[in-house]
VOBA-1610 file (N, C-alpha, C; in pm, whole numbers, padded with zeros to 5 digits, always signed):
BEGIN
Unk+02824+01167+01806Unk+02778+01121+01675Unk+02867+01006+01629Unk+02824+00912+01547Unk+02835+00777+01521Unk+02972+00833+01430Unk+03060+00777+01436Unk+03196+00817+01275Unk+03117+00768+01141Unk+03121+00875+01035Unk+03047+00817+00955Unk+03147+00926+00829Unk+03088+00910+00718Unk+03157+00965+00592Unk+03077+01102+00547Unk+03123+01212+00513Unk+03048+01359+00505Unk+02905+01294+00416Unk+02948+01237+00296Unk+02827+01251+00241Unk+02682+01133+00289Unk+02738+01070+00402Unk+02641+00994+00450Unk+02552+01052+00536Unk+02394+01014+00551Unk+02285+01086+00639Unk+02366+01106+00779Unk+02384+01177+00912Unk+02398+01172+00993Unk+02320+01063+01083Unk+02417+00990+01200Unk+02417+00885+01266Unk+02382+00941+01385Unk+02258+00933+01489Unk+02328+00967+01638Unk+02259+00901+01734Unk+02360+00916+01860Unk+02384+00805+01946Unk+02292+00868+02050Unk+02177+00821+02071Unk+02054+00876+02162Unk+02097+00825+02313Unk+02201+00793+02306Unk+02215+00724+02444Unk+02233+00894+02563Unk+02317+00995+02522Unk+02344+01048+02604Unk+02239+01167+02640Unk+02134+01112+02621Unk+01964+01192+02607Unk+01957+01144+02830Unk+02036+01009+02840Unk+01986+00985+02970Unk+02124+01018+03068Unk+02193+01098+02986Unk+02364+01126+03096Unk+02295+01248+03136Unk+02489+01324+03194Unk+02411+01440+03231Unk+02365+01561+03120Unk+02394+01689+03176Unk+02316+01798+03110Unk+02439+01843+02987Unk+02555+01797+02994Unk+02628+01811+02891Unk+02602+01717+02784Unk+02551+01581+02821Unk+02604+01513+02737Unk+02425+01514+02620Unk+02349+01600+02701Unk+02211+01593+02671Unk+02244+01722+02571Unk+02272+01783+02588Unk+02324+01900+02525Unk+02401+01895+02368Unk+02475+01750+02391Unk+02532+01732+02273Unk+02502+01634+02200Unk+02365+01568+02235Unk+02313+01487+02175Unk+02198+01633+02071Unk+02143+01730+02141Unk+02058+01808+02084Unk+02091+01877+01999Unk+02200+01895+02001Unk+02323+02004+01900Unk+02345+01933+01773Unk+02391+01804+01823Unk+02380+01752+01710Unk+02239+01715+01615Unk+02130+01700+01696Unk+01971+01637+01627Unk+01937+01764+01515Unk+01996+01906+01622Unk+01952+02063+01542Unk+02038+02032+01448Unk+02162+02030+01431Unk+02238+02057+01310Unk+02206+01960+01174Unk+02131+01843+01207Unk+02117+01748+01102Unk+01952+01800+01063Unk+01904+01838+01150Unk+01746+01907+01109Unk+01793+02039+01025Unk+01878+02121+01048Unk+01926+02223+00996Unk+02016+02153+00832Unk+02115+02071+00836Unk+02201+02076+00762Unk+02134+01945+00615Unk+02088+01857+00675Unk+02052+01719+00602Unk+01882+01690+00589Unk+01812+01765+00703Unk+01650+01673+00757Unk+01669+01572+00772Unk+01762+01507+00754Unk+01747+01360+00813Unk+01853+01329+00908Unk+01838+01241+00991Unk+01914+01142+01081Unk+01883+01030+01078Unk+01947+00903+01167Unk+01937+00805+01195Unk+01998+00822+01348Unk+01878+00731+01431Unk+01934+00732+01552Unk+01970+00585+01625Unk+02084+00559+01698Unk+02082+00463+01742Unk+02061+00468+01908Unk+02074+00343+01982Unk+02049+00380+02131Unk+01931+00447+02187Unk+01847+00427+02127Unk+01678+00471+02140Unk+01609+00445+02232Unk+01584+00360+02292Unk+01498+00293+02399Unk+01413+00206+02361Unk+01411+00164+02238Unk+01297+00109+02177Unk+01296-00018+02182Unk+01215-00121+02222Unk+01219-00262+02261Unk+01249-00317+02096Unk+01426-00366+02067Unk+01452-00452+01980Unk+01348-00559+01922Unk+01274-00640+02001Unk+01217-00721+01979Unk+01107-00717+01940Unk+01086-00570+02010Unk+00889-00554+01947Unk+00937-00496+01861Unk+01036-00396+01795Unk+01109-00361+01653Unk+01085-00520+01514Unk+01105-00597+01596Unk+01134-00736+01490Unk+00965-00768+01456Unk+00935-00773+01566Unk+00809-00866+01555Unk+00675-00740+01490Unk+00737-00643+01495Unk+00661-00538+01442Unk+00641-00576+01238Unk+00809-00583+01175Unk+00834-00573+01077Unk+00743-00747+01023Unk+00782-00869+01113Unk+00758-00964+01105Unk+00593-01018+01059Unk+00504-00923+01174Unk+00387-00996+01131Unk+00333-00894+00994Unk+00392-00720+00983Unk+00349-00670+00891Unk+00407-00745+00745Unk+00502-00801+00733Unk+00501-00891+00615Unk+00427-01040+00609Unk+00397-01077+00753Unk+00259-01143+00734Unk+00192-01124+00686Unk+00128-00987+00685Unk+00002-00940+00636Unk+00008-00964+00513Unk+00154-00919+00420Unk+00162-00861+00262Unk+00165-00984+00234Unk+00176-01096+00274Unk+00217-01261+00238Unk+00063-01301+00236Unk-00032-01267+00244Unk-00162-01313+00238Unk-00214-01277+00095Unk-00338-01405+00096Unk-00356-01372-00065Unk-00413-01232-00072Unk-00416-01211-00210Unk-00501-01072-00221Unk-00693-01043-00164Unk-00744-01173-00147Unk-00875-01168-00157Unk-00884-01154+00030Unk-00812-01162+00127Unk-00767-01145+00235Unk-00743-00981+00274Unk-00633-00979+00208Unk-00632-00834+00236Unk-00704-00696+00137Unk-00782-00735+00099Unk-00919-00711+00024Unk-01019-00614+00115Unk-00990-00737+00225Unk-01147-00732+00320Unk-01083-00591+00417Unk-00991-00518+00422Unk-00964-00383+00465Unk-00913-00236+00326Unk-00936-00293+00279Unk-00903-00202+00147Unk-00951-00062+00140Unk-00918+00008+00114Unk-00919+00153+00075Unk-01048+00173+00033Unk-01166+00227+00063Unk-01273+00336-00011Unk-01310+00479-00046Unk-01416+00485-00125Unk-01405+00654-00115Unk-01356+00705-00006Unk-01373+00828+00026Unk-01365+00872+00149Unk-01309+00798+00296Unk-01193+00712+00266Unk-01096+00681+00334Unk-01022+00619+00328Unk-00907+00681+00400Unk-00806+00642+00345Unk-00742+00544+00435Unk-00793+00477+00537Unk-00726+00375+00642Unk-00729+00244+00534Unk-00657+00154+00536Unk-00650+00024+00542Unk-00577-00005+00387Unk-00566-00127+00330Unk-00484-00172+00253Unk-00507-00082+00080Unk-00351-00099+00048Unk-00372-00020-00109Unk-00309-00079-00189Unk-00322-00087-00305Unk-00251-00117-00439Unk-00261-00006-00538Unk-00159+00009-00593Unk-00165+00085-00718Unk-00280+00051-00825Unk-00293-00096-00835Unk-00386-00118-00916Unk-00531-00099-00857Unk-00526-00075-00751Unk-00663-00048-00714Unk-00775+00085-00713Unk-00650+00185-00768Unk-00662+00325-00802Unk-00618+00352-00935Unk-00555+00228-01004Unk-00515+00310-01137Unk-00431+00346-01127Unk-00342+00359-01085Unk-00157+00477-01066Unk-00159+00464-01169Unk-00193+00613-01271Unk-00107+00670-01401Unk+00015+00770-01419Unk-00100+00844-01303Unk+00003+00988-01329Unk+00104+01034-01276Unk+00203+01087-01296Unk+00340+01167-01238Unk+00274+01246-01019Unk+00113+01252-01024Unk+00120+01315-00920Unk+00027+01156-00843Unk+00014+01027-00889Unk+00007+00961-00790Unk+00063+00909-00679Unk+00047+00797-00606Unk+00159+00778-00488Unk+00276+00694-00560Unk+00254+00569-00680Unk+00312+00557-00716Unk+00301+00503-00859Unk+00417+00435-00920Unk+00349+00427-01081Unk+00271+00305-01068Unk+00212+00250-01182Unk+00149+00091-01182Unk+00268-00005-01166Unk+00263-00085-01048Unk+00352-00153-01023Unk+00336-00252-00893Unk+00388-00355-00837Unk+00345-00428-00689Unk+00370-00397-00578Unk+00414-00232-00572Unk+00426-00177-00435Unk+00308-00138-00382Unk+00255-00181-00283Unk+00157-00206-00161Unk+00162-00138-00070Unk+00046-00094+00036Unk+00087-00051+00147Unk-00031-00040+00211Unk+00009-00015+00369Unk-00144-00042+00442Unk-00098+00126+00553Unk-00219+00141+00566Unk-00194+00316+00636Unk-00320+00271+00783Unk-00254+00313+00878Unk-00328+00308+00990Unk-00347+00443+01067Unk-00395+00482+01128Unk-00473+00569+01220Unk-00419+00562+01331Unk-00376+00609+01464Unk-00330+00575+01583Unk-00435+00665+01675Unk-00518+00647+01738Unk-00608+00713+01851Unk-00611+00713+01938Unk-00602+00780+02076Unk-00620+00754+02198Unk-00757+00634+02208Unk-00848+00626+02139Unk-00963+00535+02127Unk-00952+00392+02101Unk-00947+00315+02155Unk-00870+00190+02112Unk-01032+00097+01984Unk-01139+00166+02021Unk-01232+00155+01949Unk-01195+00199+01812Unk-01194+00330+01780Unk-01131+00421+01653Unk-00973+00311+01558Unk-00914+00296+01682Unk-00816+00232+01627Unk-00822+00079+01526Unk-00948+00049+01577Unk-00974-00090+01522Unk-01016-00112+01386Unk-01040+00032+01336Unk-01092+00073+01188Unk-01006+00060+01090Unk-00983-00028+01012Unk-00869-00068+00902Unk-00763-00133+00967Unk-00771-00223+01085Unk-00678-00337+01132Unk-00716-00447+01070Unk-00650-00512+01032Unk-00681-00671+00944Unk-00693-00757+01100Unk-00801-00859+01107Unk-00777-00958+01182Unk-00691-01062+01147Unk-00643-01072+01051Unk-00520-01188+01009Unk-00431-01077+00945Unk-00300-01106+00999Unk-00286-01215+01085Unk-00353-01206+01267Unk-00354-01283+01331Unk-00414-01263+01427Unk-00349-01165+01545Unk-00240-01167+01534Unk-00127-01088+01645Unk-00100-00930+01541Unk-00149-00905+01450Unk-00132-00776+01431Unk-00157-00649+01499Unk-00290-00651+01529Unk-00349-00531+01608Unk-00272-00552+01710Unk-00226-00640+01831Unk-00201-00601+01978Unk-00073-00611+01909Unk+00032-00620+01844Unk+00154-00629+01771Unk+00212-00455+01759Unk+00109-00400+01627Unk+00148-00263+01621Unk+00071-00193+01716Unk-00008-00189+01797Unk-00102-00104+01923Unk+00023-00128+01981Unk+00096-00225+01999Unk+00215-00207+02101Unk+00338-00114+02053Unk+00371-00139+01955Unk+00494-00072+01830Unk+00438+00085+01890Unk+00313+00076+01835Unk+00274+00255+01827Unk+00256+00327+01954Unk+00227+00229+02072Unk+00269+00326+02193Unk+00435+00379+02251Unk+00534+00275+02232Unk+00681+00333+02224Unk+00673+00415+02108Unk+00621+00408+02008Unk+00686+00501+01862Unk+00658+00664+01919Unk+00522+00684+01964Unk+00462+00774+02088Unk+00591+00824+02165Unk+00616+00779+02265Unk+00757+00766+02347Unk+00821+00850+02259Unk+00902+00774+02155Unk+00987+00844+02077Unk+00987+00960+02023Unk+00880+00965+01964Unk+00850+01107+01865Unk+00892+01250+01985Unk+00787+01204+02101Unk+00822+01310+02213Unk+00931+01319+02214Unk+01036+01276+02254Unk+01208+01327+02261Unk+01217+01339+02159Unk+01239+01326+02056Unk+01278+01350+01916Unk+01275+01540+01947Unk+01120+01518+01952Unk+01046+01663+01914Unk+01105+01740+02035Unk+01106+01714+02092Unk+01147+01823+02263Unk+01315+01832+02298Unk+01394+01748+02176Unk+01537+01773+02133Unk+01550+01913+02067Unk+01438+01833+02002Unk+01462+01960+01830Unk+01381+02124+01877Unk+01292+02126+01954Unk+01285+02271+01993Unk+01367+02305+02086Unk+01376+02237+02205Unk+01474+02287+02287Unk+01559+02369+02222Unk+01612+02359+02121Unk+01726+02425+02066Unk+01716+02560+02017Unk+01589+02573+01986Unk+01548+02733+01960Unk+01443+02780+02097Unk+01452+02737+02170Unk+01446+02787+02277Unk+01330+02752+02353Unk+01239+02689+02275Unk+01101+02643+02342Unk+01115+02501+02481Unk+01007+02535+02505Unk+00999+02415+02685Unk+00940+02326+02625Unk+00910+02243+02688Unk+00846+02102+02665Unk+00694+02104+02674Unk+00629+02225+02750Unk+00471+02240+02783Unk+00470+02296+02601Unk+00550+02381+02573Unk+00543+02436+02425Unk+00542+02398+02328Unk+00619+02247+02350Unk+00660+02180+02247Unk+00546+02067+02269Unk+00484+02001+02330Unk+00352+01946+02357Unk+00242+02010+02261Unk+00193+02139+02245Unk+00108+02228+02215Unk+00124+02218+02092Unk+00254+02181+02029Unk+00241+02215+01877Unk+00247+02103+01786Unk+00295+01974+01822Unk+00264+01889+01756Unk+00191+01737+01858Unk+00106+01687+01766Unk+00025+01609+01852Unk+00085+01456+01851Unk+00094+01405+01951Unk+00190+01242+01871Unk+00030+01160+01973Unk-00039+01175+02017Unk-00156+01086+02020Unk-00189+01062+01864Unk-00244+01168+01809Unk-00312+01082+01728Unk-00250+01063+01581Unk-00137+01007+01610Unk-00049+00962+01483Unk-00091+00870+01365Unk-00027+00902+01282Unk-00049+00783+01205Unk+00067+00744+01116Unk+00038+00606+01055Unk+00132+00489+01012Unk+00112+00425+00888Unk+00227+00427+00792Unk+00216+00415+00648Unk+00304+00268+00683Unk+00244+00144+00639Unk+00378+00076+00594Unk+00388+00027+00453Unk+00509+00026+00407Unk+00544-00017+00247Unk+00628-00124+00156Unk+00511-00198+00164Unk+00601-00337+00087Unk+00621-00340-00020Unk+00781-00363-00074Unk+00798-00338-00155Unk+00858-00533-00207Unk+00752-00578-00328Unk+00813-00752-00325Unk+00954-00761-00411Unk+00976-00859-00417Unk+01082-00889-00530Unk+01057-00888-00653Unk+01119-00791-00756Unk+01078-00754-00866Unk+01073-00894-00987Unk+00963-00908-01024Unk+00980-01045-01149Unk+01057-00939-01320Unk+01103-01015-01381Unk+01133-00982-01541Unk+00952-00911-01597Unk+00869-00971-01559Unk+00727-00943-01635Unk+00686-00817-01525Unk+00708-00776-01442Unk+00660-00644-01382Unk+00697-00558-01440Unk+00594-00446-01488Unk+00571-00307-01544Unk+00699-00229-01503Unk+00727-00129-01565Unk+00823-00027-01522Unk+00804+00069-01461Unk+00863+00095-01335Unk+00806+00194-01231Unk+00848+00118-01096Unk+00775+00146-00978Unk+00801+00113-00828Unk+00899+00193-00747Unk+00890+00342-00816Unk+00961+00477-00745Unk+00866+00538-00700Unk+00816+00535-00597Unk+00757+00626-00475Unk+00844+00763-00492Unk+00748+00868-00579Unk+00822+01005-00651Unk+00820+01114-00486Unk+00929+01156-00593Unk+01024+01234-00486Unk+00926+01321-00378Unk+00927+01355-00264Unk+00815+01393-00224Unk+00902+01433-00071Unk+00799+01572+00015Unk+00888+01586+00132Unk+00689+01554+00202Unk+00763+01509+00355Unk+00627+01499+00438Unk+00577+01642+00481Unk+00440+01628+00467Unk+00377+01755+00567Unk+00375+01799+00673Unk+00380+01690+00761Unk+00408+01705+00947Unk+00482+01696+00991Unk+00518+01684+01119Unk+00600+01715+01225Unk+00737+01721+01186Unk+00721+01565+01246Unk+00861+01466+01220Unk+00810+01321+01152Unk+00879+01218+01062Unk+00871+01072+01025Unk+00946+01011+01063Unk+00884+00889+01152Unk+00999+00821+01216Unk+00975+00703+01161Unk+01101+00640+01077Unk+01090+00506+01000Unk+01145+00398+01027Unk+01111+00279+01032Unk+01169+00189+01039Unk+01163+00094+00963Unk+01317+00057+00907Unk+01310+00004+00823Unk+01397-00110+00837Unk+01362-00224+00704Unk+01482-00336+00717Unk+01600-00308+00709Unk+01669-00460+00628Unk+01816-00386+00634Unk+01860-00357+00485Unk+01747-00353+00392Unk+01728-00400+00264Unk+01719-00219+00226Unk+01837-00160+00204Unk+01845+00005+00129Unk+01729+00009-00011Unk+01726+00130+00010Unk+01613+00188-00095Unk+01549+00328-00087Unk+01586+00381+00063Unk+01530+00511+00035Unk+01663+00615+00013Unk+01622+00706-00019Unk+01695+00769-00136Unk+01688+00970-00087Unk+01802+01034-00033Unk+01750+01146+00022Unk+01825+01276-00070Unk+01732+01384-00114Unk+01805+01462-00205Unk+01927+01593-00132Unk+02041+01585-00123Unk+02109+01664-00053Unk+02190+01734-00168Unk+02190+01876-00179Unk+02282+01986-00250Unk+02234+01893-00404Unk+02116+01899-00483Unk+02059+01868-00576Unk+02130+01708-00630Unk+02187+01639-00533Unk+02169+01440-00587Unk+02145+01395-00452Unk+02055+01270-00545Unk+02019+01109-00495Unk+02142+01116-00368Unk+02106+01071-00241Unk+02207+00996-00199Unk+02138+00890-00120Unk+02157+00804-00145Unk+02129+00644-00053Unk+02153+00641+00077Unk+02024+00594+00167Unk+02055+00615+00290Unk+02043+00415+00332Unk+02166+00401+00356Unk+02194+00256+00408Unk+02117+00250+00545Unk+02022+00177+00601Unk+01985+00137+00737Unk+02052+00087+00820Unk+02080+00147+00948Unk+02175+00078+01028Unk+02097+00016+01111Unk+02174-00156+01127Unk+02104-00187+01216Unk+02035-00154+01372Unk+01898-00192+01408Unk+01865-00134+01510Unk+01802-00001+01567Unk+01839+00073+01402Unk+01835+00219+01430Unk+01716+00220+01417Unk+01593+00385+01371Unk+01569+00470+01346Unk+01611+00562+01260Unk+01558+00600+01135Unk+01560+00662+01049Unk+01441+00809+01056Unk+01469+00908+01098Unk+01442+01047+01142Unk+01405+01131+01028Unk+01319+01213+00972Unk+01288+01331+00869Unk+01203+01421+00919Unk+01247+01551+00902Unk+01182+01672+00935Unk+01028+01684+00839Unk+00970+01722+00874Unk+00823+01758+00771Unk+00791+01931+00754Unk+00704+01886+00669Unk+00683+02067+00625Unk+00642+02169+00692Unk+00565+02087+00806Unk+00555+02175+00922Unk+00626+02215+01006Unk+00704+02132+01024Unk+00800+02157+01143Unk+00944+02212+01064Unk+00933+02265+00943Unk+01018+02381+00827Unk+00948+02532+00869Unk+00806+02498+00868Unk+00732+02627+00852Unk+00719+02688+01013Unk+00739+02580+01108Unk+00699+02659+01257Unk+00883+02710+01309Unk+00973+02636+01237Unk+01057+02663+01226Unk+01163+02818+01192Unk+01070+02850+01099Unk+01066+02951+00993Unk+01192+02932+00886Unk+01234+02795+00864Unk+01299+02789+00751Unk+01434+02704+00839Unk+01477+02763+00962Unk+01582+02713+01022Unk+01586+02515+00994Unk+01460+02474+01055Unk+01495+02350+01009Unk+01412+02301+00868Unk+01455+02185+00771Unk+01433+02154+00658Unk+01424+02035+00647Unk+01272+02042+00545Unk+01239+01893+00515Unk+01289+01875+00362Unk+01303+01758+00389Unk+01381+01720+00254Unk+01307+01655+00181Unk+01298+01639+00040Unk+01256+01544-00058Unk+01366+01385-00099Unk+01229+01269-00070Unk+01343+01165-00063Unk+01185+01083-00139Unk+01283+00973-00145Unk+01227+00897-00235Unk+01247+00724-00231Unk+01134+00615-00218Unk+01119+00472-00156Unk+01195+00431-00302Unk+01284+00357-00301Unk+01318+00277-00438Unk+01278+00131-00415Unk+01247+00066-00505Unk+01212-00085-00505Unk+01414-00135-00505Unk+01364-00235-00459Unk+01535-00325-00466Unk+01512-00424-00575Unk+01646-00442-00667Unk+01615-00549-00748Unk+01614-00702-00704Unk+01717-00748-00589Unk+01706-00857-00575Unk+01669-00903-00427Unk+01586-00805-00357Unk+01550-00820-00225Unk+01384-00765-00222Unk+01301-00823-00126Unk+01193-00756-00073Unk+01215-00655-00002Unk+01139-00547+00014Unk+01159-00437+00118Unk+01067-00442+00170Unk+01042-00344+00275Unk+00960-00324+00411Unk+00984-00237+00506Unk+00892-00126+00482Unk+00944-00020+00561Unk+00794+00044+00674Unk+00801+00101+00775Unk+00740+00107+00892Unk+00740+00281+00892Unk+00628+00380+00840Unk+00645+00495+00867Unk+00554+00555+00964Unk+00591+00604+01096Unk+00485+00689+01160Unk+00512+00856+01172Unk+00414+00899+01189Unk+00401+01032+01116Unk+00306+01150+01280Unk+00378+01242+01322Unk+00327+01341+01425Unk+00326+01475+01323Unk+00220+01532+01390Unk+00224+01656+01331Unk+00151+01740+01380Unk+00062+01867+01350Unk-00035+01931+01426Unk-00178+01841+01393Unk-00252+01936+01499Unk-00395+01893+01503Unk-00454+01917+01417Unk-00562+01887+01340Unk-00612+01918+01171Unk-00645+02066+01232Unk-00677+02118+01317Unk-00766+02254+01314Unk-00666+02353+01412Unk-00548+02309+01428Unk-00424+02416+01463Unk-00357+02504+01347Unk-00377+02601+01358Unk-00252+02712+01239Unk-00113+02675+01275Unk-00095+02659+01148Unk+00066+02631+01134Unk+00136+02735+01054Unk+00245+02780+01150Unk+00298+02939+01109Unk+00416+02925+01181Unk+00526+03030+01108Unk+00614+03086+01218Unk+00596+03090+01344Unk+00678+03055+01458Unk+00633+03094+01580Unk+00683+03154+01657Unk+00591+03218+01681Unk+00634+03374+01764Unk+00772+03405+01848Unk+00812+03275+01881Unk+00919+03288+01972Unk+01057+03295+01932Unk+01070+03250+01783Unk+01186+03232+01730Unk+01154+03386+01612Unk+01077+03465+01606Unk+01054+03570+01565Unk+01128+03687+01572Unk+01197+03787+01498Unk+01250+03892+01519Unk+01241+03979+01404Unk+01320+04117+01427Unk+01331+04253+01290Unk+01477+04133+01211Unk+01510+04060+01266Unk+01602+04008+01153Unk+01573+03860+01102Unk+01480+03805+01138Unk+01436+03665+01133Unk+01277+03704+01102Unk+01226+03778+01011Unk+01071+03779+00975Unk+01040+03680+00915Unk+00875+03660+00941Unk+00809+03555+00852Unk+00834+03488+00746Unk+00878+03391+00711Unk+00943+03344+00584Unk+00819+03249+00492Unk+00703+03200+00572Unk+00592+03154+00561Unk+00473+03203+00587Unk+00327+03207+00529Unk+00219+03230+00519Unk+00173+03113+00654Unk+00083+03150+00733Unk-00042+03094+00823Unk-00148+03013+00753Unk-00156+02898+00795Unk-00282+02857+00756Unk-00331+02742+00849Unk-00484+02676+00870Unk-00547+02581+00944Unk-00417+02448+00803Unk-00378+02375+00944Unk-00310+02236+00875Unk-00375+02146+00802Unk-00546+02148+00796Unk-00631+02075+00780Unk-00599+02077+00612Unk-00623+02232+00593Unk-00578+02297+00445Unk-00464+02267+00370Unk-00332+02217+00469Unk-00204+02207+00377Unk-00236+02013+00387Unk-00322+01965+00457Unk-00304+01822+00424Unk-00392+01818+00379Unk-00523+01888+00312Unk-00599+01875+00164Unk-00520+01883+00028Unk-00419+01984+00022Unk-00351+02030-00078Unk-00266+01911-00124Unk-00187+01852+00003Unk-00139+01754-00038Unk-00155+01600-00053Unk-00294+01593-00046Unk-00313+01483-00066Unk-00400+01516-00187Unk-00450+01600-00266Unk-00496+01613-00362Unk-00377+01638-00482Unk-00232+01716-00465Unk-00148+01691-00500Unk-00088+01545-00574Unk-00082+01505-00425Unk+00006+01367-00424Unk+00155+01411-00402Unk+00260+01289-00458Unk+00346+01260-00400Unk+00443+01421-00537Unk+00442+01512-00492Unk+00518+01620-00563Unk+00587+01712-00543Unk+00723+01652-00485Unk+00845+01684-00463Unk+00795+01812-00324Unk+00861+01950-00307Unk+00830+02038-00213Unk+00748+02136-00287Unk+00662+02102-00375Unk+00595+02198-00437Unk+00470+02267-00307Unk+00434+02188-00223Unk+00340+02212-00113Unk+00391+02327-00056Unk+00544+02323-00016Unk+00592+02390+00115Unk+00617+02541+00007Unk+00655+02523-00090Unk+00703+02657-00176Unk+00563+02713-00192Unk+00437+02689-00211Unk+00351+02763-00213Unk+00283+02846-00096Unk+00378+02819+00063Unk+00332+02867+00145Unk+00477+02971+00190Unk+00575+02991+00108Unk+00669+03072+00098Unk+00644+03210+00118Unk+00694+03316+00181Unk+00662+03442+00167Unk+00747+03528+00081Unk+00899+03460+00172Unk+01073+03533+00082Unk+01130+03429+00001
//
């Protein structure tokens, strides 16, 4: 693990994922204890092509740099939720929207084995977007798998097991621009406190701080290190867990004198898999700590919710 200060997110060095069986060992020890102690990490030494990292962040602020009547032509409708958003385009009033009325933006994509499916809420301008993130999102793929086959390994599951329970084909991807705040912009541009529903979130972000993670009841600022990966447990992977690992409530802050830009992809179960305790980490001293249900159900709840803190995961509480 990276030297870092107690109250900072944990740092770790993914490099020794490719040494031997010790050093794989203490890369996993450490991934469990920060899923256990923080939900979050940051990883460095990833495998992840630096450059398609850049050019990823690069053309998606292309996109946000286009006029509005541009990125219009993928916009949000009833009944779906792929492609570009504004607060003003929904009204953000309330305490349970995504965010308040304000110029934080964002575009949400779909990831499919279907490269047809995939093409549904891609902007053709800029022109290098689609083969840009289709590329981003097949390493992000890559990643999530080790991430995920770190983090069970540790309670004892195989990799055929750990395949079965969360799906990283058909992922999907939030990104969030956040512009430079003017004197005449409304008050608000806090993306409210909120923990994810699935798997794992793997973020990438600039170098421009703003997200914000709640540890032993305060704010603490999670600085981006360069290069890295920014890691969070989700509510599912709390609940298949049975409590051992924890998702945390964190929160996007706008910057006052910088643009932001952040890159979220998101694994989790299949809409029509039960998500429960699992059987294997089960015992007379480790009982059910969570209720069963189709996932389809806890990502209705929370998207009818909205963005509201861990109120999702406490209603599927048992103890």
């Amino acid at each position: 693990m990276v030297n870092q200060m107690e109250d900072e997110v944990p740092v770790i060095d993914f490099a020794g994922l490719e040494g031997d069986q010790e050093q794989r060992k203490s890369v996993s020890r450490q991934v469990a204890e920060a899923c256990q102690t923080w939900g979050f990490f940051q990883i460095v030494n990833h495998g992840t092509n630096p450059e398609l990292m850049k050019r990823s962040k690069q053309v998606s602020k292309e996109f946000f740099y286009l006029p509005e009547q541009e990125k219009m032509k993928i916009k949000v409708g009833p009944g779906n939720i792929r492609g570009w958003n504004h607060s003003k385009l929904t009204g953000a009033t309330g305490d349970n929207e995504l965010v308040k009325p304000d110029t934080v933006e964002h575009i949400f994509l779909a990831q499919f084995p279907d490269d047809e499916e995939n093409a549904k809420g891609y902007p053709l301008n800029p022109p290098s977007y689609r083969a840009t993130i289709l590329e981003y999102a097949g390493e992000i793929r890559t990643l999530h798998s080790k991430i995920l086959s770190v983090m069970w390994e540790m309670l004892g599951l195989s990799a055929e097991q750990v395949e079965k329970l969360i799906s990283v084909e058909h992922m999907t991807m939030r990104t969030n621009f956040y512009p430079l705040r003017k004197e005449s912009d409304p008050p608000g541009g806090v993306c409210h406190p909120h923990s994810d529903p699935g798997g794992i979130t793997i973020l990438l972000a600039d170098d421009v701080s703003g997200l914000q993670v709640k540890k032993d009841g305060r704010w603490v600022q999670v600085d981006p290190v360069p290069g890295a990966f920014i890691v969070n447990v989700g509510d599912s992977a709390e609940i298949m867990s049975n409590g051992t690992y924890k998702s945390v409530e964190h929160r996007g802050m706008p910057n006052q004198t910088q643009e932001r830009l952040t890159i979220a992809s998101f694994s989790g179960p299949m809409l029509e898999d039960e998500v429960g305790p699992l059987d294997e980490i089960l015992s007379e001293r480790n009982p059910p700590r969570y209720r069963r249900d189709i996932f389809r159900n806890y990502i209705r709840s929370f998207h009818m919710r909205g963005l509201d803190g861990k109120n999702g995961l406490d209603a599927y509480k048992l103890l």
